[in-house]
C-alpha positions as a Markdown table, in Angstrom:
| # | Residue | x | y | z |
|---|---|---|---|---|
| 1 | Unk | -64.0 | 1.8 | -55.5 |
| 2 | Unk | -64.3 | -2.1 | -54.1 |
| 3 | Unk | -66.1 | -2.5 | -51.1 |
| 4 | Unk | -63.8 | -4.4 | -48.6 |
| 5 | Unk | -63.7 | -6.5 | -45.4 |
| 6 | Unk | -61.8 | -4.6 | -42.8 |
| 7 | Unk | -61.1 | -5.1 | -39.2 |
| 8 | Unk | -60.2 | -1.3 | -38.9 |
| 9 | Unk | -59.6 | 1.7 | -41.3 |
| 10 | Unk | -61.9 | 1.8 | -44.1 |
| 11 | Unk | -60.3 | -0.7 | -47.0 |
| 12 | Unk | -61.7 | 1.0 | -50.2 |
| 13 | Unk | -58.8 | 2.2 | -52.3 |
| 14 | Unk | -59.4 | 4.7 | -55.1 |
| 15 | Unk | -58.9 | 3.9 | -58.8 |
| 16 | Unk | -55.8 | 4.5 | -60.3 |
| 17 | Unk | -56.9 | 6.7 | -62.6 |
| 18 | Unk | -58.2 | 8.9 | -59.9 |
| 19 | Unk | -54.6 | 8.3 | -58.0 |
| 20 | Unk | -53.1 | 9.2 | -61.2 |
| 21 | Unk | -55.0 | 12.7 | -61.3 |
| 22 | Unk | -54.5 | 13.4 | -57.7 |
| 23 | Unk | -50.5 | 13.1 | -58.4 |
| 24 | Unk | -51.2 | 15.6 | -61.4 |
| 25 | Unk | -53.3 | 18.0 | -59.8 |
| 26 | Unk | -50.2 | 18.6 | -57.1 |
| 27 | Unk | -47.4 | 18.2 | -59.3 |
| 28 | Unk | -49.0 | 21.1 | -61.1 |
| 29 | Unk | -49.2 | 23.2 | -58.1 |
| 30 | Unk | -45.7 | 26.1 | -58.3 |
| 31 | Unk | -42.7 | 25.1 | -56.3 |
| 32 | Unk | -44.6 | 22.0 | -54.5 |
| 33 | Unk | -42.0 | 19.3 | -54.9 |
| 34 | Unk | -39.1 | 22.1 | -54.5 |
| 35 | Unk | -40.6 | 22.7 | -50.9 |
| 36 | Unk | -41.2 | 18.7 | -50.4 |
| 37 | Unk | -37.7 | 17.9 | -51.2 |
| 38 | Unk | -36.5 | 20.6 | -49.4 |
| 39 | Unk | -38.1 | 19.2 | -46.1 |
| 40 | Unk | -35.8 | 17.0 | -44.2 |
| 41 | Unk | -38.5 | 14.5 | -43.1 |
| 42 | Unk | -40.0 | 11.6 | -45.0 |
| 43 | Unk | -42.9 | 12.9 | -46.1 |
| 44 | Unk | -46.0 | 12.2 | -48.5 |
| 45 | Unk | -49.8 | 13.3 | -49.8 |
| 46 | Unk | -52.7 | 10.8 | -48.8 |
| 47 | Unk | -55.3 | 11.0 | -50.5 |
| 48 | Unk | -58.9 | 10.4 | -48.6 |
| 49 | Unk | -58.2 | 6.5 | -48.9 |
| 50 | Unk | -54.5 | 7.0 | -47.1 |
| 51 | Unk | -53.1 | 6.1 | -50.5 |
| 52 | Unk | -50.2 | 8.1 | -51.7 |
| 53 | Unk | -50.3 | 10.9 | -54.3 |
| 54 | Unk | -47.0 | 12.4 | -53.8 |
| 55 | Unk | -44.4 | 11.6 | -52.4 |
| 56 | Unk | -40.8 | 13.6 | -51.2 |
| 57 | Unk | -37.3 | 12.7 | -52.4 |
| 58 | Unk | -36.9 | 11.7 | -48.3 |
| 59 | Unk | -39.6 | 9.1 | -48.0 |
| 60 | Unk | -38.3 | 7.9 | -51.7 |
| 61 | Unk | -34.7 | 7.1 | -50.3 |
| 62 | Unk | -36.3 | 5.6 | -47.2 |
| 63 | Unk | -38.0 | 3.1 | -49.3 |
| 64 | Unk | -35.2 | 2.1 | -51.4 |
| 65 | Unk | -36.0 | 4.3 | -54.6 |
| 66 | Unk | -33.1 | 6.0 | -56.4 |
| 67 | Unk | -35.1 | 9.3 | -56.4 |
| 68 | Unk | -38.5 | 10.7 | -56.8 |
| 69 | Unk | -38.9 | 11.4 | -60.2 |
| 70 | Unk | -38.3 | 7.9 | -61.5 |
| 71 | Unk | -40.3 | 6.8 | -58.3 |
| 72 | Unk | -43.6 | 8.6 | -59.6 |
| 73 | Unk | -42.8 | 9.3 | -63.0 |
| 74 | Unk | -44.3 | 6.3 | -64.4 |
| 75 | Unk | -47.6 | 6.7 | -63.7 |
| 76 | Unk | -49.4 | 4.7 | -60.8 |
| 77 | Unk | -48.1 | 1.4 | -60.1 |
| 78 | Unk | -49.6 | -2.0 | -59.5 |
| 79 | Unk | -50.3 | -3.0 | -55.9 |
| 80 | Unk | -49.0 | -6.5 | -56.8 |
| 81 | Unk | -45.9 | -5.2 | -59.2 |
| 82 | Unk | -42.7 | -4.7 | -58.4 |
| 83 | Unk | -41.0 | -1.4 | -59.5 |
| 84 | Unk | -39.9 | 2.6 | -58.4 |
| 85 | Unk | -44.4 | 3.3 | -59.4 |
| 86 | Unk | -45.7 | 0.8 | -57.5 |
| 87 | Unk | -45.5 | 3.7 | -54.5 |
| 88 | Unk | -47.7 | 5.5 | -56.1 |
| 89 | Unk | -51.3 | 4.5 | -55.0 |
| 90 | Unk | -49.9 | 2.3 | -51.7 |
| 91 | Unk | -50.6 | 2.9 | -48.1 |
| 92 | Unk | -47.7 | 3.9 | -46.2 |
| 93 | Unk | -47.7 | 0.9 | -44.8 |
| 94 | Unk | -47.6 | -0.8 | -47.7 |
| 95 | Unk | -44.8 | 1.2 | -48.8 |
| 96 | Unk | -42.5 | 1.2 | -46.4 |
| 97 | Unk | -42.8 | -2.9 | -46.3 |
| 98 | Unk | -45.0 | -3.4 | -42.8 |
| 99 | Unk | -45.4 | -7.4 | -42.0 |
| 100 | Unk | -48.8 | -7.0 | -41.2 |
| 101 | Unk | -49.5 | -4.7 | -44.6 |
| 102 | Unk | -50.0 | -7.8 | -46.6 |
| 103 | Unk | -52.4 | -9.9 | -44.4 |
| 104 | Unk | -55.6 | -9.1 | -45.6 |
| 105 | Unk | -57.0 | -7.6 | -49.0 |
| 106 | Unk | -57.9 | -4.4 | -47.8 |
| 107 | Unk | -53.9 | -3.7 | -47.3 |
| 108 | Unk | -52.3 | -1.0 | -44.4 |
| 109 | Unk | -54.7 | -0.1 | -42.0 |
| 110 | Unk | -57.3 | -3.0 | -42.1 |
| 111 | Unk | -55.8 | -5.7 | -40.0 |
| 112 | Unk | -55.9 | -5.9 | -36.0 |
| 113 | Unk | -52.5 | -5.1 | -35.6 |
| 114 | Unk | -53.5 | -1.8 | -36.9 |
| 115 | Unk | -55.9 | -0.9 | -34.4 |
| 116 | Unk | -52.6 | -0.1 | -32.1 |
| 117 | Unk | -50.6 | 1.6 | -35.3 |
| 118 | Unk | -49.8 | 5.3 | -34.5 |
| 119 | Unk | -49.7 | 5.8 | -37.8 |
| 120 | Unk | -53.0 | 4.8 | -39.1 |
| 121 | Unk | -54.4 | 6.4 | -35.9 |
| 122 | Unk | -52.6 | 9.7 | -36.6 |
| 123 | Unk | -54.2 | 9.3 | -40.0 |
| 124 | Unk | -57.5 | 9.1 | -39.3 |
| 125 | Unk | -57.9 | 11.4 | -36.4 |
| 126 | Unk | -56.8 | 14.1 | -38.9 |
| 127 | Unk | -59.0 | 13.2 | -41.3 |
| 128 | Unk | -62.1 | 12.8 | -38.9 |
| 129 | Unk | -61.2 | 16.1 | -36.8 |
| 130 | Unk | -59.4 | 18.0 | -39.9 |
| 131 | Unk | -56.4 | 19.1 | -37.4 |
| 132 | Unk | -53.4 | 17.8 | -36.9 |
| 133 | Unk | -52.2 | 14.7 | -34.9 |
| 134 | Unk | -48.7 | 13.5 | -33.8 |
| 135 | Unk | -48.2 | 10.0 | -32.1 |
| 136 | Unk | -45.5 | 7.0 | -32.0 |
| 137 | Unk | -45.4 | 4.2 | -34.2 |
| 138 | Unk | -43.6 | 0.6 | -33.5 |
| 139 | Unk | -43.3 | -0.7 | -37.0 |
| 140 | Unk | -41.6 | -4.4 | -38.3 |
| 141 | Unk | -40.8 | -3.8 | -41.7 |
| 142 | Unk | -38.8 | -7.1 | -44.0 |
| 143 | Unk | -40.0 | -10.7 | -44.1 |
| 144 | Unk | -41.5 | -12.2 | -41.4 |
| 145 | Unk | -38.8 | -14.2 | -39.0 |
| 146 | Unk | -36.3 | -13.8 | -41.9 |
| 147 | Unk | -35.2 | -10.7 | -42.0 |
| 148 | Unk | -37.4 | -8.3 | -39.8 |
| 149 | Unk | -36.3 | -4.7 | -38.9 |
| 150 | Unk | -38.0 | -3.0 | -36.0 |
| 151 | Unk | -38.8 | 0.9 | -35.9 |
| 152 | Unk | -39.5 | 3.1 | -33.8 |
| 153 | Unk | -41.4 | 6.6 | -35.6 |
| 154 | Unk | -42.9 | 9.2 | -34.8 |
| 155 | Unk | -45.5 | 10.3 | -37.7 |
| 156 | Unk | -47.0 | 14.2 | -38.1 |
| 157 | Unk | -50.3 | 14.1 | -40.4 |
| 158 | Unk | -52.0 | 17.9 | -41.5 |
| 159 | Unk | -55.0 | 17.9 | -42.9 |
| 160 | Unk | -54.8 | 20.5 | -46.6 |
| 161 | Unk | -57.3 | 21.6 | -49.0 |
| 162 | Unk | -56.1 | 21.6 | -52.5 |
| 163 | Unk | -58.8 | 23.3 | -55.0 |
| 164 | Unk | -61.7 | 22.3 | -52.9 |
| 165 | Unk | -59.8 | 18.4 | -52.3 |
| 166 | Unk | -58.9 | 17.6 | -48.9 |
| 167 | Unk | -55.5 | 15.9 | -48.7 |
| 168 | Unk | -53.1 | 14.5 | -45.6 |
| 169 | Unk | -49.7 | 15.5 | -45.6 |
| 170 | Unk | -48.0 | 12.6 | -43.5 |
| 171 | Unk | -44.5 | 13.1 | -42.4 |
| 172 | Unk | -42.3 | 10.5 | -41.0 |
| 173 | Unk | -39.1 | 10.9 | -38.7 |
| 174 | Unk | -37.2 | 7.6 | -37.5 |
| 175 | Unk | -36.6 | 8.0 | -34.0 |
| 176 | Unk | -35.2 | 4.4 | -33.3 |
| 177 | Unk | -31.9 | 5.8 | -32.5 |
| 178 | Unk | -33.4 | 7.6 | -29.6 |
| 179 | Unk | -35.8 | 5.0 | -28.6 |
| 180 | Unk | -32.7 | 3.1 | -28.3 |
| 181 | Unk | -31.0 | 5.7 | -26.0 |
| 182 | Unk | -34.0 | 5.7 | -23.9 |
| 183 | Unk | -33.8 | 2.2 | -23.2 |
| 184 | Unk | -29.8 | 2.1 | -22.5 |
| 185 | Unk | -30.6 | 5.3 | -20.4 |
| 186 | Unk | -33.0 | 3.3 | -18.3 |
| 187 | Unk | -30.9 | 0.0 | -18.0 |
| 188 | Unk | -27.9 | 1.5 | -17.0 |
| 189 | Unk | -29.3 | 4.7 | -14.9 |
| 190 | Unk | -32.0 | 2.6 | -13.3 |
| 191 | Unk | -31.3 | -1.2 | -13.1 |
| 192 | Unk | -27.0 | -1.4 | -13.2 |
| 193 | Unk | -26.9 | 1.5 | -11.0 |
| 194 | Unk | -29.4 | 0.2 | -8.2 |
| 195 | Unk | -27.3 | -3.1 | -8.4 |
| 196 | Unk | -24.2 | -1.3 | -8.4 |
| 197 | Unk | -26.3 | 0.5 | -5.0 |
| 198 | Unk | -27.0 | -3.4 | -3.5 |
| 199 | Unk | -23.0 | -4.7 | -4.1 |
| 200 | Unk | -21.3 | -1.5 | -2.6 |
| 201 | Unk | -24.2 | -2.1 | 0.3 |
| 202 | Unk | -23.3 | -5.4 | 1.1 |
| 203 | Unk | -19.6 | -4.7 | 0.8 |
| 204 | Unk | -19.8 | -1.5 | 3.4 |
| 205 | Unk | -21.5 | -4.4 | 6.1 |
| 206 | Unk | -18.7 | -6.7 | 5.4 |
| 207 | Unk | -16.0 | -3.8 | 5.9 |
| 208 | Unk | -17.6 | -2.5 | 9.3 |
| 209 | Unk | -17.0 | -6.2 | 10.2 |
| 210 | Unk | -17.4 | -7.5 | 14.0 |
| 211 | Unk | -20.1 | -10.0 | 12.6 |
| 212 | Unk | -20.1 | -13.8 | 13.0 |
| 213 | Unk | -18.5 | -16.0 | 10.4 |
| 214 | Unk | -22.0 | -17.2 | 9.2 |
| 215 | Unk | -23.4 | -13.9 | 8.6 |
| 216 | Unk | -20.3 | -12.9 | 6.8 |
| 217 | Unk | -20.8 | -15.9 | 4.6 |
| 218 | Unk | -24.6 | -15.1 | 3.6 |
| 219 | Unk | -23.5 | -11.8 | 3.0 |
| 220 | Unk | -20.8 | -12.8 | 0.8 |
| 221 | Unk | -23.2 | -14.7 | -1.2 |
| 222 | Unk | -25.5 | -12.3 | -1.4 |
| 223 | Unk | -22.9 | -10.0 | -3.0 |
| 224 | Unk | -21.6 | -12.7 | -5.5 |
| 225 | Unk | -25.5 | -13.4 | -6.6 |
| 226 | Unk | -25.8 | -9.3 | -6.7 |
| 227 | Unk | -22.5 | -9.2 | -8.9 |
| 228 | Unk | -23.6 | -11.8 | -11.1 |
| 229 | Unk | -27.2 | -9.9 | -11.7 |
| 230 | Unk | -24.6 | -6.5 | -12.6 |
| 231 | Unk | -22.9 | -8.8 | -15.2 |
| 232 | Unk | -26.2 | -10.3 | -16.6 |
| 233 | Unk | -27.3 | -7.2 | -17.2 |
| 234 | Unk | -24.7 | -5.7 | -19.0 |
| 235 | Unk | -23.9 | -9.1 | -21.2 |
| 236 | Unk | -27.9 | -9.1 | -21.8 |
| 237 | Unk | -27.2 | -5.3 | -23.9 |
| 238 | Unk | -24.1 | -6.4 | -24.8 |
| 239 | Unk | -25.9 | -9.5 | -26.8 |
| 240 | Unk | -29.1 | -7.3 | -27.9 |
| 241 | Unk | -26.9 | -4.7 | -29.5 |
| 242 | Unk | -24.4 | -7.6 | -31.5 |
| 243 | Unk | -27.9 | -9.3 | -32.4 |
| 244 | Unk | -29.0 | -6.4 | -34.0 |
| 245 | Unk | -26.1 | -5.1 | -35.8 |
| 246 | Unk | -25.9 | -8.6 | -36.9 |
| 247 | Unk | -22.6 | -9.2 | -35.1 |
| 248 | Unk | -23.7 | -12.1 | -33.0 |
| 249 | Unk | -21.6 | -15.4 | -32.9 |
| 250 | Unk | -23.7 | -18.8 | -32.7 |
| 251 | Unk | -21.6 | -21.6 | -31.3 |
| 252 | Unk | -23.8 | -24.4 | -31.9 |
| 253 | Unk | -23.4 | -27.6 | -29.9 |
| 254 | Unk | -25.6 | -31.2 | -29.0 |
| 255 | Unk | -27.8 | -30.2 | -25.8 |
| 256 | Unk | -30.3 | -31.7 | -24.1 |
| 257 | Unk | -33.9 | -30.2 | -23.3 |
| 258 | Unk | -34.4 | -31.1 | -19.6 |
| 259 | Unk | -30.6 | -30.1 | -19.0 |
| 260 | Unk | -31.3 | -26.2 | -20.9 |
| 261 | Unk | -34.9 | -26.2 | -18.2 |
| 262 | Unk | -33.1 | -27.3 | -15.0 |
| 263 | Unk | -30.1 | -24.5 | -15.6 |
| 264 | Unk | -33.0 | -21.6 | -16.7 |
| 265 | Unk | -34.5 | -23.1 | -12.9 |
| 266 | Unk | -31.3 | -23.1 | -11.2 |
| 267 | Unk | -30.8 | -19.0 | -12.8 |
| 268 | Unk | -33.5 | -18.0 | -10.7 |
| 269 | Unk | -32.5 | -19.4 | -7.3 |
| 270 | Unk | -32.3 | -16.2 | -4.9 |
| 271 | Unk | -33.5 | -14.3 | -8.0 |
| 272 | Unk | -35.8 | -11.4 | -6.4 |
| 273 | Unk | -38.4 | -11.9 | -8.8 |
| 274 | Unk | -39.1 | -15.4 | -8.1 |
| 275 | Unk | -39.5 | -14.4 | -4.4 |
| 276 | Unk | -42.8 | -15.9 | -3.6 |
| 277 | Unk | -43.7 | -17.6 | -6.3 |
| 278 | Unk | -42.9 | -21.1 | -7.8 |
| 279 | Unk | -41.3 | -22.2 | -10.9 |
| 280 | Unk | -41.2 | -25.8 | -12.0 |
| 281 | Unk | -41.1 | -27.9 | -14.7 |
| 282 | Unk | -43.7 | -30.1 | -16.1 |
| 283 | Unk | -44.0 | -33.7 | -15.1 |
| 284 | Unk | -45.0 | -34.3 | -18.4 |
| 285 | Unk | -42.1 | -32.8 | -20.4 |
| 286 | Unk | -39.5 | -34.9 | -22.3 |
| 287 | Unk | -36.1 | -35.3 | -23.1 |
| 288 | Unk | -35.0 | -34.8 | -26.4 |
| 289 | Unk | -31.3 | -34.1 | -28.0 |
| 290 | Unk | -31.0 | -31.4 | -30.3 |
| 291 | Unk | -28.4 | -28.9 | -31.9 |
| 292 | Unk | -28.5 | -25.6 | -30.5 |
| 293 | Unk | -26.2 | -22.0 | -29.0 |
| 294 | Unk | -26.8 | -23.1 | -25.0 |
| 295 | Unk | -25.8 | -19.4 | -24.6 |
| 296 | Unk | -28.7 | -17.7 | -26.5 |
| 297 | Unk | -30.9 | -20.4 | -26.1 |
| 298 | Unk | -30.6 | -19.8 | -22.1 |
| 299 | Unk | -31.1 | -16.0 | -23.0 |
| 300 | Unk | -34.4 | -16.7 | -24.5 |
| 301 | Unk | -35.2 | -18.8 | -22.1 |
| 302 | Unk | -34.7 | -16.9 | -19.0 |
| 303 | Unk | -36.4 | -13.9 | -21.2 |
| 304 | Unk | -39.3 | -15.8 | -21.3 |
| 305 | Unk | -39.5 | -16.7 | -17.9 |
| 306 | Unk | -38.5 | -13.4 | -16.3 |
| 307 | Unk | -42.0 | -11.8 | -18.0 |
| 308 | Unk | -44.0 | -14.6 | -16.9 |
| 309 | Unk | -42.6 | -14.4 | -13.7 |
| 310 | Unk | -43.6 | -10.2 | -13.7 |
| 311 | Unk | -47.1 | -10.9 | -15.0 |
| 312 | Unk | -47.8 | -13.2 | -12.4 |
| 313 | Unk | -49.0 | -12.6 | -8.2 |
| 314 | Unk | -47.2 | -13.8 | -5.7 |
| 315 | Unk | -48.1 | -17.5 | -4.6 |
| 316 | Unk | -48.3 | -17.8 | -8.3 |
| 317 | Unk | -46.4 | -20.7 | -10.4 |
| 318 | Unk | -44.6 | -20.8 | -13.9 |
| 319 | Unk | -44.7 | -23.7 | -15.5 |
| 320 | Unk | -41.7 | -25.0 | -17.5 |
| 321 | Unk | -42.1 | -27.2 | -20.5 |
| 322 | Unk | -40.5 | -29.2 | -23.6 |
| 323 | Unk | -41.8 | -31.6 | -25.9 |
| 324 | Unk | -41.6 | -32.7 | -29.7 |
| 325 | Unk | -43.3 | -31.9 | -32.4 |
| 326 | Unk | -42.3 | -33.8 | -36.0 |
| 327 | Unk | -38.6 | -32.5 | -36.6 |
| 328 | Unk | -38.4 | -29.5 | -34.0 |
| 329 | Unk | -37.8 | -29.3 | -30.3 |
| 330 | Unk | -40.6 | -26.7 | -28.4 |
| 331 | Unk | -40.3 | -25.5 | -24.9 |
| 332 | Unk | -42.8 | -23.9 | -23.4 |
| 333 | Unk | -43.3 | -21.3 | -20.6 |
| 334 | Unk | -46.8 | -21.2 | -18.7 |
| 335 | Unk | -48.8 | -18.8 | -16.1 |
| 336 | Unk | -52.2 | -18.8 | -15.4 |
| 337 | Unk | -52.6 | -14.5 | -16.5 |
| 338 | Unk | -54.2 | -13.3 | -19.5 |
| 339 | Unk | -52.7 | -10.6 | -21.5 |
| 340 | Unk | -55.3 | -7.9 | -22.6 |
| 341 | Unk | -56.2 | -7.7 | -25.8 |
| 342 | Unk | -54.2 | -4.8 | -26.6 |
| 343 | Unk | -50.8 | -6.4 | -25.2 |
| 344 | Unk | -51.1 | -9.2 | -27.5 |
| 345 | Unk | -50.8 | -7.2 | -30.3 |
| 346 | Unk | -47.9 | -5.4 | -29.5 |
| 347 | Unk | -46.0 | -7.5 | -27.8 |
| 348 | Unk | -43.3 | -8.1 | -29.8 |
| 349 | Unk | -42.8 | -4.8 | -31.1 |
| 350 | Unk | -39.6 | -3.0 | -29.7 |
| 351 | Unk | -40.3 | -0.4 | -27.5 |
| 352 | Unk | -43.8 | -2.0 | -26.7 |
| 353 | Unk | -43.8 | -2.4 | -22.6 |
| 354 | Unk | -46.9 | -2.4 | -20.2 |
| 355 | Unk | -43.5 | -1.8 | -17.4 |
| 356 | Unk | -43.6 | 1.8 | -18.5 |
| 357 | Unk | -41.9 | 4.2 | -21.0 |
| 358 | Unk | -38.3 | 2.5 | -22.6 |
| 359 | Unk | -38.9 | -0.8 | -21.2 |
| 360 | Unk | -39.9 | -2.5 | -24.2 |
| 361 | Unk | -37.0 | -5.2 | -25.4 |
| 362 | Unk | -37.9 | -8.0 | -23.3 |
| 363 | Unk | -40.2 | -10.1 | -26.2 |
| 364 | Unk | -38.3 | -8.2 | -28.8 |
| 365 | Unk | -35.2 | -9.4 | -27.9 |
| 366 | Unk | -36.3 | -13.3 | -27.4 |
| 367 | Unk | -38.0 | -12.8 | -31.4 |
| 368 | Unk | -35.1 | -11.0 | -32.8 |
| 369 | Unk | -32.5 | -13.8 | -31.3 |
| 370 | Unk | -34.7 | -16.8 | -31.1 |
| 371 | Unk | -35.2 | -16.7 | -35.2 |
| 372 | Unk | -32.3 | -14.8 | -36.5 |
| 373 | Unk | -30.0 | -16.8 | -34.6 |
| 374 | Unk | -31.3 | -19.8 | -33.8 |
| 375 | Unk | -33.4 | -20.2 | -36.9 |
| 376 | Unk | -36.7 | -20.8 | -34.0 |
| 377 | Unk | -40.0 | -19.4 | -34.3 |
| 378 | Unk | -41.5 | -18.2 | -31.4 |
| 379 | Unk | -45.6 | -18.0 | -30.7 |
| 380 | Unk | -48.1 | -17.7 | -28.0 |
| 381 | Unk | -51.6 | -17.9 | -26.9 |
| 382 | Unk | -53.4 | -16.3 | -23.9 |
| 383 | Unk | -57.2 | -17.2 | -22.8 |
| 384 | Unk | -59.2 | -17.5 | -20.4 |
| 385 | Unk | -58.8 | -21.1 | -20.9 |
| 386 | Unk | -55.0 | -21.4 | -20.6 |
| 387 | Unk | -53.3 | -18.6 | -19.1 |
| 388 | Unk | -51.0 | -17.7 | -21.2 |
| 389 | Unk | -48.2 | -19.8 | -22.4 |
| 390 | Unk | -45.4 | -18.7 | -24.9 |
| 391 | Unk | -43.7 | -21.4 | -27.0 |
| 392 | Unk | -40.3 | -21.3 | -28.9 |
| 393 | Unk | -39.8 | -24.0 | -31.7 |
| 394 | Unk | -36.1 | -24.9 | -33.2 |
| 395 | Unk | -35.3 | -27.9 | -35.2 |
| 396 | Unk | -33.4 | -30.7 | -33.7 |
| 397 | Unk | -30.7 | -30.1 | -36.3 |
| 398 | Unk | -29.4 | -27.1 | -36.9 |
């Protein structure tokens, strides 16, 4: 084995050769792949390096692979190849096509994104405690602001001795679907119906009547703005769930960039969230013309600044920003909090929320549209020295 840099999980993978034996000494083993295939999850055999031995016919169509036999038949595959036994010998990770897999030598597991994987996690307790662990895992699988597809799993490693080896059976169920639900469940049980609660409110005071004209008028507009957050809400999913299914429409027009930041201000006049607190747009940012969907670009937008405007205390300001940079148009969003460590890791995974459990689609939403879409890249930084400040880029033509 070669020794490794690693900023988690040990990096050393074992020779193929050894791989190659492992995958023998199993296959060999009486009805092992009958009872493997038989199994309904995705599942697979790590070896002490989390590199896979064996694999079931599940995981095998998961991957892509027209079945398990040509998959590992051929012997144990290149890291760097392409081909059905290039699984044989990969991380999970690795195999399953994780953005982050790739970014340093040592492969799945070894990067800082890992540190938060449930996967890798579930791996290694097992292995250190030799019992078994089951956790959650937000995984981006695809190309990198090309053609990313977020899942949610949940992952089941057991630790096995196999004539005096010890082994990790790893099983995998998708459970995107009901991450999914959870999220719906929340939106539409929690935030449409306690806006539903505000509009019928406000109408029951205006049919009691007796009240002067001008308190019949605020209240009137206090039920349009409440009406219009009900309708934001629901067009918001609406949006997400065509974005993903890759059903969106992008109508694509000449805009302006101080015009696109004075309606994202003007959205968050009355808005509850901004009670408080101050948003305002830099003295400093310019006006440049550029070809963009004013629809989705305002969805990112007002993403962007609806986080800010939760991370932040009240008395607190968010600042808004757009400038150019070579062929692209950037606008920025500002506020003087830092994200922990942890947060900044996650936070564009798609059930990742620090609001609590199926809240997670905020930053995943603005990625997913913002370069799928609008063919935008989105990035941030948060310090001590500069808050934090999230940045999307588009070209001026698009």
């Amino acid at each position: 084995m070669t020794e490794m840099a690693t900023m988690f999980a040990p990096a050393e993978h074992a020779a193929p050769e050894v791989v190659q034996r492992q995958h023998d000494q199993l296959a060999a083993l009486p009805f092992v792949r009958a009872f493997l295939d038989a199994a309904p999850a995705m599942t697979v055999v790590l070896n002490a390096q989390r590199q896979i031995v064996f694999a079931n016919r599940a995981f095998a169509d998961f991957v892509g692979r027209k079945g398990v036999e040509e998959l590992l038949g051929a012997g144990v595959g290149d890291p760097g190849q392409n081909g059905d036994s290039a699984v044989l010998g990969r991380r999970p990770g690795e195999a399953v096509g994780c953005i982050h897999s790739c970014l340093t030598e040592g492969g799945c597991g070894t990067t800082v994104f890992c540190r938060n994987c449930g996967a890798v996690n579930a791996i290694l307790n097992s292995q250190r405690k030799h019992a078994p662990d089951v956790q959650e895992c937000r995984l981006i699988t695809g190309v990198e602001g090309v053609n990313e597809i977020a899942l949610d799993l949940r992952v089941w490693s057991h630790p096995i001795d196999v004539q005096g080896e010890v082994f990790t059976v790893f099983s995998v169920l998708d459970i995107s679907n009901e991450k999914r639900r959870e999220v719906l469940e929340r939106i539409f049980f929690h935030d449409v119906l306690n806006t539903a609660g505000g509009v019928k409110g406000l109408a029951d005071l205006m049919v009691q009547g007796g009240m002067p004209p001008a308190e019949i008028k605020a209240l009137a507009e206090m039920l349009a703005e409440s009406a219009d957050h009900l309708v934001e809400e629901i067009s918001a999913q609406r949006m997400l769930s065509a974005a993903e299914s890759g059903d969106l429409k992008v109508s694509a027009q000449a805009e302006k960039s101080l015009g696109e930041l004075t309606s994202v201000l003007h959205q968050f006049h009355g808005n509850g969230l901004a009670r408080d607190k101050a948003i305002v747009i830099d003295a400093s940012a310019q006006q440049i013309t550029f070809v963009t969907d004013p629809v989705l670009l305002r969805r990112v937008l007002v993403n962007l600044v609806k986080n800010a405007l939760e991370a932040v205390d009240a008395g607190s300001t968010v600042t808004l920003g757009a400038h150019a940079e070579c062929e692209t148009v950037c606008f920025t969003v500002h506020n003087a909090v830092v994200m922990p460590a942890d947060v900044q890791l996650q936070v564009f995974s798609r059930s990742f929320s620090t609001k609590g459990s199926g809240r997670g689609l905020g930053t995943y939403s603005i990625k997913l549209i913002n370069e799928k879409y609008l063919h935008g890249r989105v990035s941030f930084v948060s310090n001590d020295a500069e808050g934090t400040r999230f940045t999307v880029r588009y070209p001026k033509a698009s």
